[in-house]
N, C-alpha and C positions, 0 to 999 in steps of 0.2 A: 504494500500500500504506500503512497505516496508520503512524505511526510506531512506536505500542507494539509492532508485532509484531518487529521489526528489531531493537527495544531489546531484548524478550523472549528471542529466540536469544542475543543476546551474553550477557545477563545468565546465559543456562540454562550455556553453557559454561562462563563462569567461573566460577560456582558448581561445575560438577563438577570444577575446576581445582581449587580450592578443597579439595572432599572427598576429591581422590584424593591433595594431599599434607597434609592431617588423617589420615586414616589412615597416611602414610609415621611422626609424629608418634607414634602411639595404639601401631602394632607396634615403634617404634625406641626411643621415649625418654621419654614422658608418659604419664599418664592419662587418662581420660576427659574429665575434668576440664579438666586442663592444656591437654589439645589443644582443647578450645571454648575456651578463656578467648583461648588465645594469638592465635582469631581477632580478638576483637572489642579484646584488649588493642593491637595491633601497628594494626590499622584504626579506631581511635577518632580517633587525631591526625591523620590522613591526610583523614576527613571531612571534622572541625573546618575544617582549612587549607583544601580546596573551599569550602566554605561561606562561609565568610568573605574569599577570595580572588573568590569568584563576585559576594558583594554590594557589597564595592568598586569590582570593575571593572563593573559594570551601575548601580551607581548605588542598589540595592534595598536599605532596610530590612528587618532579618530579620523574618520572621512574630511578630506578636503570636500569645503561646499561651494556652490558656483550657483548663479545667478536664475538656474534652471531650477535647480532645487529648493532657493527662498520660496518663486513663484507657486510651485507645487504647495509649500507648506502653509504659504499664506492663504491661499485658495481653498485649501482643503483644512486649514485649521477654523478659521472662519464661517467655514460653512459646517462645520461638526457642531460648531458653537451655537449656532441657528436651529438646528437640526434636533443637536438635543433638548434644548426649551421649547421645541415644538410636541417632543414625545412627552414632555413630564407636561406641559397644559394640557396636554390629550387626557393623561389621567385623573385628570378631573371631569372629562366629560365622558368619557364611557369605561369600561372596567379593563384589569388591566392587560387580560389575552387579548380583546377585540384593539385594545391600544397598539400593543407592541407588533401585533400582525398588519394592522394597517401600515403601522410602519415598515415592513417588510415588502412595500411593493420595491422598497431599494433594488432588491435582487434584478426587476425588471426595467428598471432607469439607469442602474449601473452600467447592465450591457450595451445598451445606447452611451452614455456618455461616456466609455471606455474606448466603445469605436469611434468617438466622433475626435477624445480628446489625441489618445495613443494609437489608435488605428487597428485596435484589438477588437478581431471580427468576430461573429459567433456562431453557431452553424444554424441550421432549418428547426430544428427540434426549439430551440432559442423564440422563435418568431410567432411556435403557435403557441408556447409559453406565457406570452403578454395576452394573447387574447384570454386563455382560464384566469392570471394572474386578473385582467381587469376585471372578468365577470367577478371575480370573489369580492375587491373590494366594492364593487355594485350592492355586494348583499351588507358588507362589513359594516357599510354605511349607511345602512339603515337605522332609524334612532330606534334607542332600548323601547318594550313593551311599554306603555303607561305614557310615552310622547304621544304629543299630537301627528298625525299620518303625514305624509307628505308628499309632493308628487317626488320621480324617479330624478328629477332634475335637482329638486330641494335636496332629495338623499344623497346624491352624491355629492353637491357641492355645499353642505353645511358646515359648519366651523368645525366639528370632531372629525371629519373624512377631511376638510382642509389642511388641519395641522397634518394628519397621517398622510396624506399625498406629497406636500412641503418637504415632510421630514424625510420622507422615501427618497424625495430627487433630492435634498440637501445630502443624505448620507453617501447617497451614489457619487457626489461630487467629490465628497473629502476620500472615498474609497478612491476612485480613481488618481487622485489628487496623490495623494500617498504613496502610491502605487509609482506615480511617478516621481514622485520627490526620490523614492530607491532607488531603484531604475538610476538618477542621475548620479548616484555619486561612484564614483570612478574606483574607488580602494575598497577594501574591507570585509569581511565573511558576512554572512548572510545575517547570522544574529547582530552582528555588530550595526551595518547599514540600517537593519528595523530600529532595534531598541534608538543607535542616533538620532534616527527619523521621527520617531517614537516623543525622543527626550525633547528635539527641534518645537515638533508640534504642542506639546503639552505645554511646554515654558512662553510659547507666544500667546495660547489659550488663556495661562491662567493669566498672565499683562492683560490682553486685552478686556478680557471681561471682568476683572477686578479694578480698571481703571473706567470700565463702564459704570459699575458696582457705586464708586467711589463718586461717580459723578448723579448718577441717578440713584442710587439706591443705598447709602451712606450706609445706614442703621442696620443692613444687611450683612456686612462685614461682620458686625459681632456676633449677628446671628450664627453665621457660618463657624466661627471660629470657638464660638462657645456649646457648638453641636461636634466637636472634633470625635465622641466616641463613634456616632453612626456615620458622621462622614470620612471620618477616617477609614472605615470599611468602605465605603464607598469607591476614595481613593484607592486601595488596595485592589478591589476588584478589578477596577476600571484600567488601571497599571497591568494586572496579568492579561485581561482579555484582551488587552489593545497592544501588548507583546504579542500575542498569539496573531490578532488580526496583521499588524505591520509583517510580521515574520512568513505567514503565509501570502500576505501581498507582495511580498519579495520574490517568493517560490513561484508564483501562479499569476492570471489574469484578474483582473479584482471582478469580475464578471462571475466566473468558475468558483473563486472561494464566498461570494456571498451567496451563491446557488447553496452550495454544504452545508455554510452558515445556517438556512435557514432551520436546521435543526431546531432552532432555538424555539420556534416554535414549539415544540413539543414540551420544552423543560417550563413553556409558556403559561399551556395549560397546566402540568404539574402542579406549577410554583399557585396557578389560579384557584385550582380545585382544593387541594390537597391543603396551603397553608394558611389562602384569602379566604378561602369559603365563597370564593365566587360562583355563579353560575351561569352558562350562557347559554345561547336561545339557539333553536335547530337550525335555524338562520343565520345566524353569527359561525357555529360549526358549518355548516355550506359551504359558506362563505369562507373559510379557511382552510376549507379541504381543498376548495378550488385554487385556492392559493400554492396549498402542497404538490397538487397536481402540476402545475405551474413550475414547482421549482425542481419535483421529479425529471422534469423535461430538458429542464435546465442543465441536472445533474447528467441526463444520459448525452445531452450536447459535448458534454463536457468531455466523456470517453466515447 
């Protein structure tokens, strides 16, 4: 088996480790806001020390960076930043598998923006993909039981399917984005180029939306910093998964590893039933099967 695929699952879980205590965060104690920042504030340092503890004990100088590789980072750190305060407001408006699957039309934006940005083509099975991926979020997005009805235009384009739509092309951005920030740089093993990339990314994250913070949202700062027990797992998480994701975006096409990714789906529902007590409607399941269907297709493209 490939290594990226193995990397891929761990990476999918802890990310949903990750989302499921950001929203604990979004409904107990932060905002929108607070709850992304406290990811990448609490996991910047955590990088850093990998990084520089990985290139001591191997001997490796850190990658020379060029002008290609900023652009990558900026682009796709930026738009992660976006991307995730659009998945934690979604948790406020419908539960949290119907959330995090909406956000999983990423799988099917990435491979468009993969071809369009690096020229990473994908094959036939890929293209009838998007049609089951769209019909699912068709259903995804329909409001919970107990809403008022609406027509087919309302459901799809209302504020809980918009943030999830947002968040899917935002994440496809920074995936690819990533992807190529590796890609550019010229020296160094495969773990060392992610984690660098990795560490790049985090540290302009937490700048920028802590000087965001600072400007619109002062009082949020202390929130964040005097919730360091849960957000510090947060960070932690959010460090392993996003090792795992860089490190297999190193290995692979960012198209091909978020198809695997979508595993995470499943630990989705787990995390849903099993520890939320949530429960969802034959319709919201539909609607995510057709999504799995989607990204099964993805996956056989793939080989």
């Amino acid at each position: 088996m490939p290594l990226w695929i193995p990397v891929t699952i761990f990476a999918a879980f802890m990310q949903n480790l990750r989302f499921l205590l950001q929203r604990h965060l979004k409904v107990t104690s932060l905002s929108t806001a607070g709850a992304t920042w406290a990811r990448f504030l609490y996991s910047a340092p955590m990088v850093l020390a990998i990084v520089l503890g990985f290139s001591a004990v191997t001997g490796q100088e850190l990658p020379a960076t060029n002008l290609r590789f900023w652009a990558f980072i900026l682009s796709g750190g930026l738009a992660q930043i976006v991307a995730t305060m659009c998945v934690v407001a979604l948790f406020a408006r419908r539960n949290f598998a119907v959330g995090i699957t909406l956000k999983k039309t990423e799988v099917i934006l990435t491979a468009l923006v993969g071809l369009v940005v690096l020229g990473e083509a994908v094959s036939l099975p890929v293209v009838v993909a998007i049609g089951f991926g769209f019909a699912g979020v068709v259903l995804l997005s329909d409001p919970p039981k107990g809403d008022v009805a609406l027509p087919w235009r309302a459901r799809l384009f209302n504020v809980a399917s918009g943030y999830g739509l947002l968040s899917g092309l935002l994440f496809s951005v920074s995936a690819v984005g990533y992807r190529g920030a590796s890609l550019a740089l010229p020296d160094g093993s495969v773990f060392l180029r992610a984690s660098f990339t990795l560490s790049a990314a985090t540290m302009v994250q937490a700048l920028a939306l802590g000087a965001w913070l600072f400007w619109r949202e002062r009082e949020e700062i202390g929130r964040v910093l005097s919730s360091w027990r849960v957000s510090g797992l947060v960070g932690l998480t959010s460090m392993l998964g996003s090792l795992g994701w860089f490190t297999a975006f190193t290995l692979q096409s960012a198209a091909y590893v978020k198809a695997v990714g979508q595993v995470e789906l499943l630990f989705t529902f787990l995390f849903s039933i099993f520890w939320l007590k949530e429960r969802s409607s034959a319709k919201e399941l539909g609607g995510a099967a057709l999504i799995v269907l989607s990204l099964l297709l993805i996956v056989w493209g793939a080989f």
